[in-house]
N, C-alpha and C positions, 0 to 999 in steps of 0.2 A: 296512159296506165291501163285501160281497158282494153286496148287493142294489147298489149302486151301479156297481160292475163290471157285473153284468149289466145294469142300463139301459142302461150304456157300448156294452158289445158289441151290445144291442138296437137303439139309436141305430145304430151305425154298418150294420149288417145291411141297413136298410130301403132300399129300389132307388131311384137316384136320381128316376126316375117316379115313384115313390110321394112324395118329398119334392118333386117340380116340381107336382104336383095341387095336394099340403096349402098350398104356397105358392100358386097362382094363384087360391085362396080364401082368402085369408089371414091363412096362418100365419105369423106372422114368426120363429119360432122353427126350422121348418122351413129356410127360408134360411138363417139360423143354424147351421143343422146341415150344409150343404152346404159354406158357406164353412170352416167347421172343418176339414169331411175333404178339403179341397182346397188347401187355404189354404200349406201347408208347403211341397210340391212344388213347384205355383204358384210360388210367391217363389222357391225355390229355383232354378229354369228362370231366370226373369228378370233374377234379378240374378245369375247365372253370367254371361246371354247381353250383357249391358250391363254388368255390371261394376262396379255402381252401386246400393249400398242404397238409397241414397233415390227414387232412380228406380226400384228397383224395388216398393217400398211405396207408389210413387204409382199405376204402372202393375196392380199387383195389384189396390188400389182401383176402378180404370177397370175391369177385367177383371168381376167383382163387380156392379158395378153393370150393366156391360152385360149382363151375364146376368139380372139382374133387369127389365130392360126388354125383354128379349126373350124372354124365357120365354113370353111369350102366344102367339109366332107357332115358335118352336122345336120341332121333333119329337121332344117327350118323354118317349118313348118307350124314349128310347136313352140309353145312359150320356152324359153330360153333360162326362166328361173328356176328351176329345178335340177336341171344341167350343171347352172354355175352354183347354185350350193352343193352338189353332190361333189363335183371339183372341189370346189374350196374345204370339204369338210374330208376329203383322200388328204388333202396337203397340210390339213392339220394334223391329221394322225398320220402322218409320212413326220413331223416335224416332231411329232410326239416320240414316237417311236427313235427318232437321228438323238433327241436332245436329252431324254432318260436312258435309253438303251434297254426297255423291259416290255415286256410280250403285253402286246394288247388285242391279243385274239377277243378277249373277251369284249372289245370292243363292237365285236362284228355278231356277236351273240343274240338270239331272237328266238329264245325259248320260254313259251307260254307257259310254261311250267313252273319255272325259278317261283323259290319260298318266297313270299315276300313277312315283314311285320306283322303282326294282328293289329297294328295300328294303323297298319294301309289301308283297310276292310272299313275300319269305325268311320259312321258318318259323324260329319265337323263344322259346328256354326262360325267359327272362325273364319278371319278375312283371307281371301283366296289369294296365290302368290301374286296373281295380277293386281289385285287392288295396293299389296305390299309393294309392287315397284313402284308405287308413285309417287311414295315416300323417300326421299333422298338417304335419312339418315338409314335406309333396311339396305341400301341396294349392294354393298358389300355383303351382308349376314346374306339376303338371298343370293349371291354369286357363290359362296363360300356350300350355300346347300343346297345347288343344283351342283356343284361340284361331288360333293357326297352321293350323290343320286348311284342307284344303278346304273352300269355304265350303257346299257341300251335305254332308259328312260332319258337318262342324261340329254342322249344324242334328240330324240323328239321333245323335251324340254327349249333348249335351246333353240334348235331350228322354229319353234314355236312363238317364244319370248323374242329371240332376240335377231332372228330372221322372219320372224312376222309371216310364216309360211303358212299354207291352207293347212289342214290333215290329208285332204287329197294331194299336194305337192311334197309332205313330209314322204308319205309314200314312196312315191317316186324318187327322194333324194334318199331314202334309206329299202331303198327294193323290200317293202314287206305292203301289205293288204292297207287302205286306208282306215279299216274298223283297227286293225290292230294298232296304227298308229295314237288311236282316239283310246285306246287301252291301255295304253303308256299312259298317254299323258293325264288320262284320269289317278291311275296308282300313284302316278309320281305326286299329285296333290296331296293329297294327305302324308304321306314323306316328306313333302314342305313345311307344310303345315306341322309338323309333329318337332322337325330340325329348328324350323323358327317359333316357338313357341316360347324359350326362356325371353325373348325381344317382346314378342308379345304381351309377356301377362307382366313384363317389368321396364324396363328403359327400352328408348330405342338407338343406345349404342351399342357396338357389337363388340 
């Protein structure tokens, strides 16, 4: 059992460069080992942002391989997770886009300016949306109002919760500054906070 933990922790240790090499000579085992330590987040991001296991298991797939076909020309140097969520989050809004047929420019939007609430602004002793997910009976009501979000808060909500990503990797997966990512994500709190609030001060069914 112990030598088996330590392979475990060994495996997971090794830099994803070191796993992009072994595979571009390959090892399929290696890729194996990538898709594992990604693979959870990954789908997790997905099927938050669509809503939709089975599209997300398709999409994750698509994700996966594109990264096997591209790894020849990828600068592998670099950690590999901000890469595959920037992928996977074009082929959600590529899917977005195929499945409503209605402009989501606004999706690409990163203007410091946008009005927000005066309730965005109020500070709030109330339980933070992280503490809310731990709650089974909220995780619908908070899926339901990260959906409501601005649709640029949205996108660093998500990649946040439900991709587990740094603010310096949200950056990268959304090409803007990492303080500005950290400025989403603080405005969108209180948006939480304000949207879940009837669950709050009464039941926690939604």
């Amino acid at each position: 059992m112990q030598l088996r933990e330590r392979t475990k922790r060994h495996v997971s240790e090794i830099p994803d460069s070191v796993l992009a090499g072994q595979i571009l000579a390959g090892d399929q085992k290696a890729f194996e080992t990538l898709v594992q330590r990604y693979s959870t987040p990954l789908f997790n991001f997905i099927c938050r942002f669509l809503g939709d296991y089975d599209q997300a298991c398709d999409i994750s797939q698509q994700v996966f391989l594109q990264l096997y076909l591209s790894l020849p020309t990828l600068r592998t140097g670099d950690p590999l997770k901000a890469w595959l969520f920037q992928v996977a989050r074009n082929r959600c809004l590529d899917e977005l886009r195929r499945k409503h047929a209605i402009h989501f420019s606004e999706l690409e939007s990163a203007n410091d300016e946008d009005e927000l609430s005066p309730l965005a602004s109020m500070p709030d002793t109330s339980p933070l949306p992280e503490e809310l997910a731990e709650h089974h009976d909220l995780q619908e009501c908070l899926q339901r109002a990260i959906e409501a979000l601005p649709p640029k808060f949205r996108s660093v909500v998500l990649l946040r919760y439900a991709g587990q990503l740094s603010f310096s990797e949200i950056g990268q997966v959304l090409a803007m500054p990492e303080a500005t990512a950290k400025t989403y994500f603080q405005r969108a709190k209180p948006l939480l906070r304000t949207a879940l609030s009837p669950q709050l001060q009464g039941s926690l069914t939604c």
